[in-house]
C-alpha positions as a Python dict, from the first residue, in 0.01 Angstrom:
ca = {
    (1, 'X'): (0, 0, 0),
    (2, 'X'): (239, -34, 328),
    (3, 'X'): (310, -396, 330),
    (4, 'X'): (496, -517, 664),
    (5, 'X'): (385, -251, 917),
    (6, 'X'): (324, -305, 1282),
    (7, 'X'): (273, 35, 1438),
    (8, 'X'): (377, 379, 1493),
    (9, 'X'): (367, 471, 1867),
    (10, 'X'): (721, 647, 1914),
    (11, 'X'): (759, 816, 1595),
    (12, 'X'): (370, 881, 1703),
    (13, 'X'): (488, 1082, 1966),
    (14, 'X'): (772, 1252, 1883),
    (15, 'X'): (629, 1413, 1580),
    (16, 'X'): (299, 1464, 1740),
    (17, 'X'): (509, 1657, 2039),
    (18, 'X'): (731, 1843, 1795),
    (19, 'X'): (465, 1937, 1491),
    (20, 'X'): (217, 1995, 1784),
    (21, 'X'): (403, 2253, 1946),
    (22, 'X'): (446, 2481, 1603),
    (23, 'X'): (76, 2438, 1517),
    (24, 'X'): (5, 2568, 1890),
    (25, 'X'): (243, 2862, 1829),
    (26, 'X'): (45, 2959, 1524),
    (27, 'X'): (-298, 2973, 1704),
    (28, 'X'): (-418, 2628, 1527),
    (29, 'X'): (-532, 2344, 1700),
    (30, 'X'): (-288, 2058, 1726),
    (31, 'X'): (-495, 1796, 1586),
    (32, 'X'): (-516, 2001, 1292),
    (33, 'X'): (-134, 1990, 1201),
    (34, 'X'): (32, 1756, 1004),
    (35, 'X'): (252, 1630, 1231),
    (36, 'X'): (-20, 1540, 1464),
    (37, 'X'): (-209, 1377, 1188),
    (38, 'X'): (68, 1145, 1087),
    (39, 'X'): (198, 1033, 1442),
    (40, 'X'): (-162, 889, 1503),
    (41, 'X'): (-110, 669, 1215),
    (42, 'X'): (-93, 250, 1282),
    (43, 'X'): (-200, 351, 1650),
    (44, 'X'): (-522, 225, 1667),
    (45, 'X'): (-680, 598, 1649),
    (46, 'X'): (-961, 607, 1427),
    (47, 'X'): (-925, 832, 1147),
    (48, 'X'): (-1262, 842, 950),
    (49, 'X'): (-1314, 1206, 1064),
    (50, 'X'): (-1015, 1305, 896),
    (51, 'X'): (-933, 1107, 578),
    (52, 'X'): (-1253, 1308, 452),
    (53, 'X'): (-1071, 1607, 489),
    (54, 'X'): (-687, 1632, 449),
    (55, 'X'): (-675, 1910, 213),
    (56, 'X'): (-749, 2116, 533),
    (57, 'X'): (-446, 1965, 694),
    (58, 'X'): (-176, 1926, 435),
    (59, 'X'): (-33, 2158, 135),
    (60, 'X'): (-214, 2017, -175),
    (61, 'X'): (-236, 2091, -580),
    (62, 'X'): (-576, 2063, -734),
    (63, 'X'): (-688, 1890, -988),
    (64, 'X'): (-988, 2000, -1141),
    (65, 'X'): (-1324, 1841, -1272),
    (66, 'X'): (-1336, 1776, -1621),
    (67, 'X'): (-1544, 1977, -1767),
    (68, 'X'): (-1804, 1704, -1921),
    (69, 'X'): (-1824, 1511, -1594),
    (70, 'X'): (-1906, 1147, -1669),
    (71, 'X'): (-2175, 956, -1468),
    (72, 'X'): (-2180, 609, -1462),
    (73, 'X'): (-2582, 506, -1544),
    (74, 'X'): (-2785, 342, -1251),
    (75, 'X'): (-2832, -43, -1318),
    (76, 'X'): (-3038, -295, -1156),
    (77, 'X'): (-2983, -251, -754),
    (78, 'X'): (-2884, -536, -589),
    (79, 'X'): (-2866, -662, -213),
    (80, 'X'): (-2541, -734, -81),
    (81, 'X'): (-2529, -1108, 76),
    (82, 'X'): (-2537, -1175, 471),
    (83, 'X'): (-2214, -1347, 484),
    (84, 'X'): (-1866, -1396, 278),
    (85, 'X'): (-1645, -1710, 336),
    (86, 'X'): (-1314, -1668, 463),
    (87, 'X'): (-1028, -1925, 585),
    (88, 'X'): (-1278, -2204, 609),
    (89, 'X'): (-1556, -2025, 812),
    (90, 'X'): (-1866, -1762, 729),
    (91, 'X'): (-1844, -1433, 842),
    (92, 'X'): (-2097, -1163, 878),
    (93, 'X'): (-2012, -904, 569),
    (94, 'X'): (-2229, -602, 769),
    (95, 'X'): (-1952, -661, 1074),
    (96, 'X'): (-1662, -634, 820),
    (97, 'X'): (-1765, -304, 674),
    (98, 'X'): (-1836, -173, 1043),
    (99, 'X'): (-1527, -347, 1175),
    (100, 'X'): (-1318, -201, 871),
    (101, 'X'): (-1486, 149, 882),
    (102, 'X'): (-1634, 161, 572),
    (103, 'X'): (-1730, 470, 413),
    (104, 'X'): (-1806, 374, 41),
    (105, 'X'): (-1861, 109, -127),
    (106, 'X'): (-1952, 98, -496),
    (107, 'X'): (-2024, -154, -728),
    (108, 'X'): (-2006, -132, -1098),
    (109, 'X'): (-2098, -400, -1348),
    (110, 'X'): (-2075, -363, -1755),
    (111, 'X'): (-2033, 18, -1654),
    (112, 'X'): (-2336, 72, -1435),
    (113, 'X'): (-2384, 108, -1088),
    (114, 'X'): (-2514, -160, -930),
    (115, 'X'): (-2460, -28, -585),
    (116, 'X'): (-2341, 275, -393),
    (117, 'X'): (-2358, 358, -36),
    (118, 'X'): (-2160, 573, 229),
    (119, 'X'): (-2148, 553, 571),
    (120, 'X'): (-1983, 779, 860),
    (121, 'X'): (-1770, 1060, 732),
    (122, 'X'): (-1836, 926, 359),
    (123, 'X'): (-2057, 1077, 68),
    (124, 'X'): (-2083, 1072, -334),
    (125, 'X'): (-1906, 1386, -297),
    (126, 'X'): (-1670, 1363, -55),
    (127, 'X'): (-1299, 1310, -134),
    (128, 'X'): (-1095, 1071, 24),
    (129, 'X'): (-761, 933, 88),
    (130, 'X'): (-612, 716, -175),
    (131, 'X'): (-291, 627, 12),
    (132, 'X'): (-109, 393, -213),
    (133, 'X'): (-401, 358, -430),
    (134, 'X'): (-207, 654, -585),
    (135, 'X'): (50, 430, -694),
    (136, 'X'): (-153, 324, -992),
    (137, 'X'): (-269, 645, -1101),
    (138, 'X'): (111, 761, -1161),
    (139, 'X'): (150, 397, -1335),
    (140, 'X'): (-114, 508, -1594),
    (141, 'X'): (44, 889, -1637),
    (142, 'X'): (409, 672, -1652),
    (143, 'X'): (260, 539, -1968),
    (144, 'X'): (117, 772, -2110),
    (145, 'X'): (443, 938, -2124),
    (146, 'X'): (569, 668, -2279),
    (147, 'X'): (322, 651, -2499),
    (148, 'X'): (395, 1059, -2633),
    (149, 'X'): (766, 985, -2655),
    (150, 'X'): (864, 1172, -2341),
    (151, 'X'): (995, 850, -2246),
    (152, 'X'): (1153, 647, -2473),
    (153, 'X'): (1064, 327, -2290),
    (154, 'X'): (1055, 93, -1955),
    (155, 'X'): (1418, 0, -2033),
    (156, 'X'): (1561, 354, -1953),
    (157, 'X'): (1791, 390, -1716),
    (158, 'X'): (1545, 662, -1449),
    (159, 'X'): (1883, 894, -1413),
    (160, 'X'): (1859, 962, -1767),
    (161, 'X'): (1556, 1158, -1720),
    (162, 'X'): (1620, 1230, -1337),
    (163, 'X'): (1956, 1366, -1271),
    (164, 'X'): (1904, 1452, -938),
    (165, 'X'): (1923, 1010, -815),
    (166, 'X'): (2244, 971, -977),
    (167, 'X'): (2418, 866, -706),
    (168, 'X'): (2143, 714, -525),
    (169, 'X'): (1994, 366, -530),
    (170, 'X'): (1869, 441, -832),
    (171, 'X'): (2131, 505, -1053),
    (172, 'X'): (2096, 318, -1375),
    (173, 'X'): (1779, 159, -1293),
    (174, 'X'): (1555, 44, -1539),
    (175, 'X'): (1254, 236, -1479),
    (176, 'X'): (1088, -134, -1556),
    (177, 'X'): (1221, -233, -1258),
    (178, 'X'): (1103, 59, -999),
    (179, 'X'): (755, 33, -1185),
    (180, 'X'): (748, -351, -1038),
    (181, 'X'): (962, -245, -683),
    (182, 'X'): (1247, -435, -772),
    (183, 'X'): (1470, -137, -789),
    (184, 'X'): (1696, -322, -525),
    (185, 'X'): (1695, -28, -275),
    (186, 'X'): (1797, -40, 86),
    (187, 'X'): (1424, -5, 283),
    (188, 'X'): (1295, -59, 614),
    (189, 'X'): (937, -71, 604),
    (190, 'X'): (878, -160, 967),
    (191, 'X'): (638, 89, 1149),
    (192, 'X'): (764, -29, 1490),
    (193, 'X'): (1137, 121, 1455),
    (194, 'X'): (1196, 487, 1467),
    (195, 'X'): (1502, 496, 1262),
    (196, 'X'): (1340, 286, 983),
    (197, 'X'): (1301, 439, 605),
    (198, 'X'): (944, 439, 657),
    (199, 'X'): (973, 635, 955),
    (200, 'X'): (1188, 914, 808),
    (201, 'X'): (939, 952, 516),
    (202, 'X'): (609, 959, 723),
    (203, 'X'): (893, 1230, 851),
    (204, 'X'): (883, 1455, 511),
    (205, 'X'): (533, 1449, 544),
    (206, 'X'): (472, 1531, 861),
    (207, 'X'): (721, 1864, 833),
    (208, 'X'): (669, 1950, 458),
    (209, 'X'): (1035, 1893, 414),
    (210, 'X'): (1142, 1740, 49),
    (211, 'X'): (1056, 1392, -125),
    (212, 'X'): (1308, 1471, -393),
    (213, 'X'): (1560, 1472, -132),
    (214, 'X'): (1418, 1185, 64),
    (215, 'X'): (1413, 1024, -293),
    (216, 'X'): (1760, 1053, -367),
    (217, 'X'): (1913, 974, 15),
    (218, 'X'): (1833, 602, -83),
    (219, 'X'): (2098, 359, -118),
    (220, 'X'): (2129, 0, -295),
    (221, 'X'): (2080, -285, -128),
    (222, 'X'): (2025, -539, -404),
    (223, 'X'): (2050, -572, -776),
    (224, 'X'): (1801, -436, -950),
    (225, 'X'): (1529, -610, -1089),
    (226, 'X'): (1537, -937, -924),
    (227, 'X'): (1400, -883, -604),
    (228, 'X'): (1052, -756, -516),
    (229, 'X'): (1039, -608, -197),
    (230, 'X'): (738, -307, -154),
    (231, 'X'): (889, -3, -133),
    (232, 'X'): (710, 337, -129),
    (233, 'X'): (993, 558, -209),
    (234, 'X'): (996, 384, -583),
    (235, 'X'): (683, 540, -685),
    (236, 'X'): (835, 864, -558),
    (237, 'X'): (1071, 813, -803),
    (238, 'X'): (858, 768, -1021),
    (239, 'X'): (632, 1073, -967),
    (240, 'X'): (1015, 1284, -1032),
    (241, 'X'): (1034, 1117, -1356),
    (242, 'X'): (663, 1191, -1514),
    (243, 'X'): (760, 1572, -1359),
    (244, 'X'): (1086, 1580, -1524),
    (245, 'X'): (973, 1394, -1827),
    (246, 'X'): (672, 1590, -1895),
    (247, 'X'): (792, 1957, -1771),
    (248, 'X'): (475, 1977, -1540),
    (249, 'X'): (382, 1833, -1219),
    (250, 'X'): (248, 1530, -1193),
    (251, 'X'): (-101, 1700, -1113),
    (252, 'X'): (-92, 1917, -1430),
    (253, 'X'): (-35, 1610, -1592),
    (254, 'X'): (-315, 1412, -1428),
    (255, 'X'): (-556, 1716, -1523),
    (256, 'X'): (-490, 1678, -1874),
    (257, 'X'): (-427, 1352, -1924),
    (258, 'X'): (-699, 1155, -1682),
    (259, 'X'): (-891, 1392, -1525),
    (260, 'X'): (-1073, 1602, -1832),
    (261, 'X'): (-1060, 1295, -2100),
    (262, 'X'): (-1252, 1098, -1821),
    (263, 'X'): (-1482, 1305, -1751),
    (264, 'X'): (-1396, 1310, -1310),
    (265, 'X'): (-1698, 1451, -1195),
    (266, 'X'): (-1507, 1618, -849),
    (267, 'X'): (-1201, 1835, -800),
    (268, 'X'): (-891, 1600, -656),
    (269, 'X'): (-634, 1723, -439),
    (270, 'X'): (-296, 1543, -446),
    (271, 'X'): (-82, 1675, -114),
    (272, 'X'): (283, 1763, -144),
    (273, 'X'): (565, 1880, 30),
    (274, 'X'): (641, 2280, 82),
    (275, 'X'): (816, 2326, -209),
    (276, 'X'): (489, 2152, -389),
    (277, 'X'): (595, 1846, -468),
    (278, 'X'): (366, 1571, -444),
    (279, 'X'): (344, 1258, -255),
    (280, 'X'): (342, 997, -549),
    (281, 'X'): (315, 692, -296),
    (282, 'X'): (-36, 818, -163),
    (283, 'X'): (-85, 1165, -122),
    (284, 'X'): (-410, 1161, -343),
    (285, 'X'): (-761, 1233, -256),
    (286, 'X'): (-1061, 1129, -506),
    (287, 'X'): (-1443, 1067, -510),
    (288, 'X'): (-1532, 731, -484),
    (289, 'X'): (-1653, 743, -861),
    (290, 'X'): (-1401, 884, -981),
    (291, 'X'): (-1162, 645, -814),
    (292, 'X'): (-1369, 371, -978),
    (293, 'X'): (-1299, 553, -1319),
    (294, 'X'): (-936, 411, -1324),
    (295, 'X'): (-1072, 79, -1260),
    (296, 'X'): (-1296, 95, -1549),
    (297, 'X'): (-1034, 284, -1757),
    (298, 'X'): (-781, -26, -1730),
    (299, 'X'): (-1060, -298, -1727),
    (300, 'X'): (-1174, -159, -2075),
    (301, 'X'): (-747, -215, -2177),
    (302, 'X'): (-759, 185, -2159),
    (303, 'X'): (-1011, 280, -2390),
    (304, 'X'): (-1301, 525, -2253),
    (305, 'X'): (-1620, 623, -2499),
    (306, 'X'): (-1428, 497, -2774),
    (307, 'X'): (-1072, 653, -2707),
    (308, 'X'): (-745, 548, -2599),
    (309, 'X'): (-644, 739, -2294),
    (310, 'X'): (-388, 470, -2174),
    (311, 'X'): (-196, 239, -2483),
    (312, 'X'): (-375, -94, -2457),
    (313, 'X'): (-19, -237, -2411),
    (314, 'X'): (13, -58, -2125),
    (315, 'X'): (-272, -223, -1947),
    (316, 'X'): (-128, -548, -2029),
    (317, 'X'): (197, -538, -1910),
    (318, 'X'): (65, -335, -1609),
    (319, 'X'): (-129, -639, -1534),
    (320, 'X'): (135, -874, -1630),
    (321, 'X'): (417, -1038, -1365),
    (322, 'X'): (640, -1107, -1586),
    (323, 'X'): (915, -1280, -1360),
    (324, 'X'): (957, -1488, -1089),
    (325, 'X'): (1025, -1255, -864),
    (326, 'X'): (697, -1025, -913),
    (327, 'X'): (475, -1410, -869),
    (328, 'X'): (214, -1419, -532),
    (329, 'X'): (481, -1766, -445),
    (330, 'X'): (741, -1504, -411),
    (331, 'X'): (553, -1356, -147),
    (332, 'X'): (460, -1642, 94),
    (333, 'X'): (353, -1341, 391),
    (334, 'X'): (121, -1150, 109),
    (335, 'X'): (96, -1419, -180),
    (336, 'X'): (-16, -1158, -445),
    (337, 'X'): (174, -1124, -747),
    (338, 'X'): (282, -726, -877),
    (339, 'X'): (260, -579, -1219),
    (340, 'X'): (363, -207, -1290),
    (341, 'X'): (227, -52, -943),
    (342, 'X'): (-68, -265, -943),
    (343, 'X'): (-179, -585, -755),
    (344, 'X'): (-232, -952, -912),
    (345, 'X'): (-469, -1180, -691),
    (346, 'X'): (-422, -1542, -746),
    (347, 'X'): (-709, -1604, -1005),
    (348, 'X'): (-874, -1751, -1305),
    (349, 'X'): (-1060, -1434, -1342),
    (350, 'X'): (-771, -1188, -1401),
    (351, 'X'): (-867, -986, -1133),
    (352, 'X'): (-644, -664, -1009),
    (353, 'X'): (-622, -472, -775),
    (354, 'X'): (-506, -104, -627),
    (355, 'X'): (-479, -149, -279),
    (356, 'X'): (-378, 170, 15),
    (357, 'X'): (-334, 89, 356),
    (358, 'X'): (-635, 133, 583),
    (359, 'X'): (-861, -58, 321),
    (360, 'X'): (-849, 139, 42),
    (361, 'X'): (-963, -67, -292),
    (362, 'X'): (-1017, -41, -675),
    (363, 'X'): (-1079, -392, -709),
    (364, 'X'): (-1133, -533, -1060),
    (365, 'X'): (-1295, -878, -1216),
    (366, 'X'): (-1270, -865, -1599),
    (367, 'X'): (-1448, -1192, -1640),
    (368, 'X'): (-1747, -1038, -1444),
    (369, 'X'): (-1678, -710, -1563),
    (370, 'X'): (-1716, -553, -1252),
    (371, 'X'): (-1504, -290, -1087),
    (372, 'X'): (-1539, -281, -668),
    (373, 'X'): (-1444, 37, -502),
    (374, 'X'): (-1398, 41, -95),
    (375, 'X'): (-1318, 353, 117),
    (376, 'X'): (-1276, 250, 484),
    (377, 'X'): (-1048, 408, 757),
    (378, 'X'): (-998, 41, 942),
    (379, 'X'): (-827, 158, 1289),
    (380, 'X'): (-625, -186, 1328),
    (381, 'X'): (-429, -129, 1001),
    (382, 'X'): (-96, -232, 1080),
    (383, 'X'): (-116, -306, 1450),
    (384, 'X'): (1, -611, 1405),
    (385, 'X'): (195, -757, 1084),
    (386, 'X'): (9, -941, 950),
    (387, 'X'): (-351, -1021, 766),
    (388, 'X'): (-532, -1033, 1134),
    (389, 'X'): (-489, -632, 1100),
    (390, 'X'): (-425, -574, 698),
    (391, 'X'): (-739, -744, 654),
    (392, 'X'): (-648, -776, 267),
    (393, 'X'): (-684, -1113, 155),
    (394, 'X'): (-974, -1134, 335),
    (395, 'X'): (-1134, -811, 201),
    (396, 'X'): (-1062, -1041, -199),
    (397, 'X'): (-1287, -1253, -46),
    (398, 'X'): (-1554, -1037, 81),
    (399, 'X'): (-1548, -868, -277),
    (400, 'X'): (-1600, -1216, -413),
    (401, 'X'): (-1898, -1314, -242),
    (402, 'X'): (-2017, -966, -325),
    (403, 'X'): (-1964, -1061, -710),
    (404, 'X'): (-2042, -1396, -701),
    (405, 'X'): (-2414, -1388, -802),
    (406, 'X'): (-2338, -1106, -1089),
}
């Protein structure tokens, strides 16, 4: 997720003008191109008709169904509720959705769907945009890694397995420590300025040019793990170290590893750069099921039909802020505490979350036992910065009073 953004318009622009003109030279049309796709981003352009469909846009690996596709069994259906409280006041939970673009929303309890619907561009089949949702899928393939000795452990210095950032920000960084975005590098994460680090990765993806290299232009700002500031460029760093550390790309990794042992019932694609490297931070694009898989996967502390597929330590300390600096009161502008590339909600019910910008949500409630997934293509996203756009907290909320009756 893309914390502190506030818009896009000039870097909206200039790549729109510049990727524009190639994909006109090459016969396509310019709304097709990549460049033209990310400079509408945080403009207020709505973007439901083409989250559906990226892989049409963008260079992409595939990651294939398992071959014993799993399907969660239908449980009792249940009626959503009129209204959800937020900030002191009832709102109307149908305007949300529409207001937020919703095109799924499923609802398991003790492993069976309670509810599933899909509206606009949506559909049980129909893969969609993960942005940073991604981040927690390469969490769970970090430690599994881990877990088969290709890494000997959080406390590793990352440039011991990834040459290529010595040098960078993250030289000598525990990869603890970019797992929890405290690596203490330099970042810019405001939408609004053209020369900000943000900007010149939306950039790389816009041209196809390298993440490595992105990766590795980074520079420290603070020391390492004892500041928590979001940064999308760790988990790039972290997709380099599951490649490096595993001798396969992060995709090849993901079929193995995720994709067959839990049974995904749809072909993924994961977008990357020309020289097929992909986007870590949120290049991936699931089925809302299968998206809900990881949710169950880490709710049931890894374990799926009676095997471990991510070490049950894992889970926990994924789950886990384990300092000061990763606590929601560190955070007084999103008060949400981080774990190992997932979010911590201030509750009594453990719940967690993966979050993407746009209102994108594997939301989880272990005391309920319910895993909440939420597709939506909100066009306000980051046009201002601040919740009146992110619509975050709020969405906790509206998940709550979906729950609360369960």
């Amino acid at each position: 997720m893309l914390k502190h953004v506030t818009g896009a318009a000039i870097l909206g622009l200039s790549v729109y003008l510049a990727f524009g003109f190639i994909t006109q030279a090459q016969g396509q049309n310019p709304a097709e191109g990549r460049g033209a796709f990310v400079g509408a981003l945080f403009t207020g352009a709505e973007q439901y008709e083409l989250f559906n469909r990226l892989k049409t846009v963008f260079p992409h690996r595939i990651i294939t169904a398992g071959p014993n596709p799993y399907k969660f069994p239908l449980g009792k259906a249940m009626t959503l509720p009129a209204t959800y409280a937020y900030a002191g006041q009832q709102h109307d939970l149908a305007q949300f959705m529409d207001d937020t673009r919703t095109v799924a929303l499923l609802v398991i309890k003790d492993g069976e769907i309670r509810y599933e619907h899909y509206w606009l561009t949506g559909g049980v089949d129909v893969n969609w945009m993960s942005m940073s949702v991604a981040k927690s899928f390469v969490s769970a393939l970090v430690g599994i890694a881990i877990d088969e000795k290709l890494i000997r452990g959080v406390d590793e210095p990352i440039t011991t397995y990834v040459p290529e950032l010595l040098g960078s920000a993250y030289d000598g960084v525990r990869i603890k420590d970019v797992l929890q975005m405290s690596s203490g590098a330099r970042w810019n994460e405001d939408y609004s300025d053209p020369d900000s680090d943000i900007m010149r990765y939306g950039a790389v993806m816009a041209t196809g040019s390298s993440f490595d290299a992105f990766t590795a232009s980074l520079e420290r700002q603070k020391l390492p793990g004892t500041y928590n500031y979001y940064n999308s460029t760790d988990t790039q760093a972290l997709g380099m170290l599951v490649a490096r550390a595993t001798g396969m790309s992060m995709s090849e990794y993901a079929q193995i590893k995720l994709w067959e042992p839990l049974g995904m019932e749809h072909n993924a694609y994961w977008i990357t750069d020309d020289a097929g490297v992909e986007m870590a931070a949120g290049g991936l694009q699931v089925t809302a099921r299968d998206y809900a898989k990881l949710g169950q996967l880490y709710l049931q502390q890894g374990k799926w039909q009676g095997k471990q597929i991510v070490p049950q330590a894992w889970v926990k300390d994924s789950l886990t802020a384990d300092a000061p600096h990763l606590l929601a009161a560190a955070h007084p502008e999103f008060p949400v505490a981080y774990g190992y590339q997932w979010w911590l909600p201030v509750s009594d019910a453990g719940e967690f979350s993966a979050i993407g910008v746009y209102n994108q949500f594997v939301f989880v409630n272990p005391e309920k036992n319910i895993v909440i997934v939420k597709l939506s293509a909100n066009p306000k996203y980051g046009l201002t910065n601040n919740e009146s756009s992110y619509r975050e907290l709020e969405s906790f909320e509206f998940f709550r009073s979906i729950m609360a009756d369960m």
